[in-house]
Wavefront OBJ file of the C-alpha trace (Angstrom):
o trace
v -12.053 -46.405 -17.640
v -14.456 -45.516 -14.970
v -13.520 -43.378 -12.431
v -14.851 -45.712 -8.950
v -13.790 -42.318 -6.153
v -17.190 -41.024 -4.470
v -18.377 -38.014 -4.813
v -20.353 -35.779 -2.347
v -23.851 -35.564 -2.672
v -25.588 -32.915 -2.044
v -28.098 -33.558 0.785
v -31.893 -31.655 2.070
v -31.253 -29.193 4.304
v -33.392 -31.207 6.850
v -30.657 -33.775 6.650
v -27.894 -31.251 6.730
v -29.025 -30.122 9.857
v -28.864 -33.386 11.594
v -24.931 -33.751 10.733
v -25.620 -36.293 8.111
v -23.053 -36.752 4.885
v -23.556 -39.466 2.396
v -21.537 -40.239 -0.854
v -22.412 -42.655 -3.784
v -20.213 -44.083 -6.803
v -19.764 -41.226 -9.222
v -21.315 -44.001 -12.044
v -24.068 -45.049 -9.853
v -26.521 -41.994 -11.247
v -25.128 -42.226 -15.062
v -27.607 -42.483 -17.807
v -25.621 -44.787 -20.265
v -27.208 -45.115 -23.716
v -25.809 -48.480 -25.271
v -25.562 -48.032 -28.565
v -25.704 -51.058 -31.407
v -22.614 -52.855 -32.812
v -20.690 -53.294 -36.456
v -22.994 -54.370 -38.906
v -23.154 -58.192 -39.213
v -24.510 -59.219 -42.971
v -25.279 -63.199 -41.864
v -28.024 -61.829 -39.285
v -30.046 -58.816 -41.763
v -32.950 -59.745 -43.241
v -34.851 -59.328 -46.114
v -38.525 -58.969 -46.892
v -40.532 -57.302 -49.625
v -42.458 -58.726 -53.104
v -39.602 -57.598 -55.126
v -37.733 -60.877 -53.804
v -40.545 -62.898 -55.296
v -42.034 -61.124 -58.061
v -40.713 -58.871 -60.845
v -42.108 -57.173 -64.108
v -39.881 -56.026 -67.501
v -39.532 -52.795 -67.181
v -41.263 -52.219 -63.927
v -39.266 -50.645 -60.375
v -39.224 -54.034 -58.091
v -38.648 -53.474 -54.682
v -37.959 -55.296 -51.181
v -36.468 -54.007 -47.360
v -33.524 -54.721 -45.683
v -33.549 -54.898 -42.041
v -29.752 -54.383 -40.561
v -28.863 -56.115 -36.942
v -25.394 -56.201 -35.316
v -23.874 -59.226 -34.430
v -26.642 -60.062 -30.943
v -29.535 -58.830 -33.183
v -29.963 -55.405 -32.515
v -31.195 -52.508 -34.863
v -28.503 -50.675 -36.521
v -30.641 -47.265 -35.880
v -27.627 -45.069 -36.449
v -27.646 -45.870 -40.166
v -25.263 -45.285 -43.005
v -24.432 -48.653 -43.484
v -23.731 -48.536 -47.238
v -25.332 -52.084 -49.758
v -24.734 -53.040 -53.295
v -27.870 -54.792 -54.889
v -28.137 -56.465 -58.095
v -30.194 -58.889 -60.337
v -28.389 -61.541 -62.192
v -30.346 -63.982 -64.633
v -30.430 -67.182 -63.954
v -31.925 -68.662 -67.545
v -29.678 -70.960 -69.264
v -27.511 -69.837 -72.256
v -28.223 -66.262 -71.766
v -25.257 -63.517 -71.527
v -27.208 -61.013 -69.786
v -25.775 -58.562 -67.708
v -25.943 -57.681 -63.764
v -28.997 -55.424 -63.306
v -27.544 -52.785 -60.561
v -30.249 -51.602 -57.640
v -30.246 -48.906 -55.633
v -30.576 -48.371 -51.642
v -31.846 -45.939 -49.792
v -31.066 -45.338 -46.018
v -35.153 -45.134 -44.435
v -33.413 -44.803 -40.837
v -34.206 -47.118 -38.068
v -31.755 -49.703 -39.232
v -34.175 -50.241 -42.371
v -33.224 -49.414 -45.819
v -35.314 -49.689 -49.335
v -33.604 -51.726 -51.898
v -35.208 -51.792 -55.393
v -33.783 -52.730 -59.152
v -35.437 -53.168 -62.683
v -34.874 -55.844 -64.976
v -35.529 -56.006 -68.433
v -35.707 -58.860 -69.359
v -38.239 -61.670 -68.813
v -36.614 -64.671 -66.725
v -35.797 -65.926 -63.414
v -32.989 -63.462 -61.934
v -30.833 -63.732 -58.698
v -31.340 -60.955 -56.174
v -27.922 -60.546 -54.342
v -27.283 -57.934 -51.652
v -23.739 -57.401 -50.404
v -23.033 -54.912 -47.607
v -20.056 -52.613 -47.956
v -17.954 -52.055 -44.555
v -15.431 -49.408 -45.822
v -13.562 -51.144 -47.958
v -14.176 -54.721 -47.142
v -16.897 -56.241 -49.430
v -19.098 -58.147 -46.860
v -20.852 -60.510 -48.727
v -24.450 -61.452 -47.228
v -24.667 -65.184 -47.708
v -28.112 -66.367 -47.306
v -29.428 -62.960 -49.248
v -30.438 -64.260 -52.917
v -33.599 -64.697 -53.967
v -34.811 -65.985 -57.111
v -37.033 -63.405 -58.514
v -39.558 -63.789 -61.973
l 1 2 3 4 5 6 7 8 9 10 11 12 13 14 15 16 17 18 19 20 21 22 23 24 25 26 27 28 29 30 31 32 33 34 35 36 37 38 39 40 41 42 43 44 45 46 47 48 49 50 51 52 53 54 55 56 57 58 59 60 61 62 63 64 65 66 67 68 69 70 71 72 73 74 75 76 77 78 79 80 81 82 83 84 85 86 87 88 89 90 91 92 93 94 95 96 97 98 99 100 101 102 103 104 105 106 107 108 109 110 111 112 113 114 115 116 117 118 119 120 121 122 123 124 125 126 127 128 129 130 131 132 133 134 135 136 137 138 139 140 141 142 143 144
C-alpha cells in the first residue's frame, strides 16, 4: 500500500532564502514500470509457413506471439509450450509428431516440428502454466 504522508523537498537556495517550504506526495515523483500479466493462451497468436506448409523429413517452422489477458507482450518470457503434429488422413495410426520451442525473448518464441510422413497433420500448441495444461483453443492449423 502506498504510503500518501509528504515528504520535504528539497528546495534552491534562492527559494530557501525567501522562507519558502514546499512538500509533494512521496508517489508523485515515482517511476513505476507496469509490467505485463499471466499468460492468456485464447489471445497469442500464431504466424509462420510451417502452419501452412510442411515437407517429409524437412524442420517446419512457425512463431508464437504471447499477450496477457488486455493484449500486452509477455517480454519477461519463460512461458513454457508443448507443440505437436497429429495426422489428420483417414485410417492412419500415426503417431503425435512432438515440436520444440524456443524462448526468442520479447514475448516471441520459435516453434518448429518434423513430420514424416506425407498427409495433412494438425498443428496444436498448448501452453503450460506450472502445472495446469492451458490448452490454446483456436491454435491448430492444418498443415501438408
Amino acid at each position: 500500500m502506498p504510503n500518501h504522508d509528504k515528504m520535504p523537498v528539497s528546495m534552491p537556495s534562492q527559494q530557501a532564502m525567501h522562507g519558502c517550504s514546499s512538500s509533494i506526495s512521496r508517489d508523485a515523483c515515482a517511476i513505476c514500470a507496469v509490467l505485463p500479466g499471466d499468460l492468456e493462451p485464447c489471445r497469442c497468436t500464431c504466424t509462420g509457413e510451417g502452419l501452412a506448409h510442411a515437407t517429409a523429413g524437412q524442420l517446419a517452422s512457425f512463431r508464437i506471439h504471447t499477450l496477457d489477458g488486455f493484449g500486452n507482450t509477455r517480454t519477461p518470457g519463460g512461458d513454457t509450450f508443448q507443440v505437436s503434429a497429429q495426422s489428420t488422413e483417414a485410417g492412419t495410426q500415426l503417431e503425435a509428431v512432438a515440436g520444440r520451442v524456443e524462448d526468442l525473448g520479447q514475448g516471441m518464441y520459435r516453434a518448429a516440428y518434423t513430420a514424416t510422413t506425407a498427409g495433412s497433420y494438425e498443428v496444436a500448441v498448448t501452453a503450460l502454466n506450472g502445472e495446469t495444461s492451458l490448452n490454446a483453443s483456436g491454435l491448430a492449423w492444418r498443415s501438408a
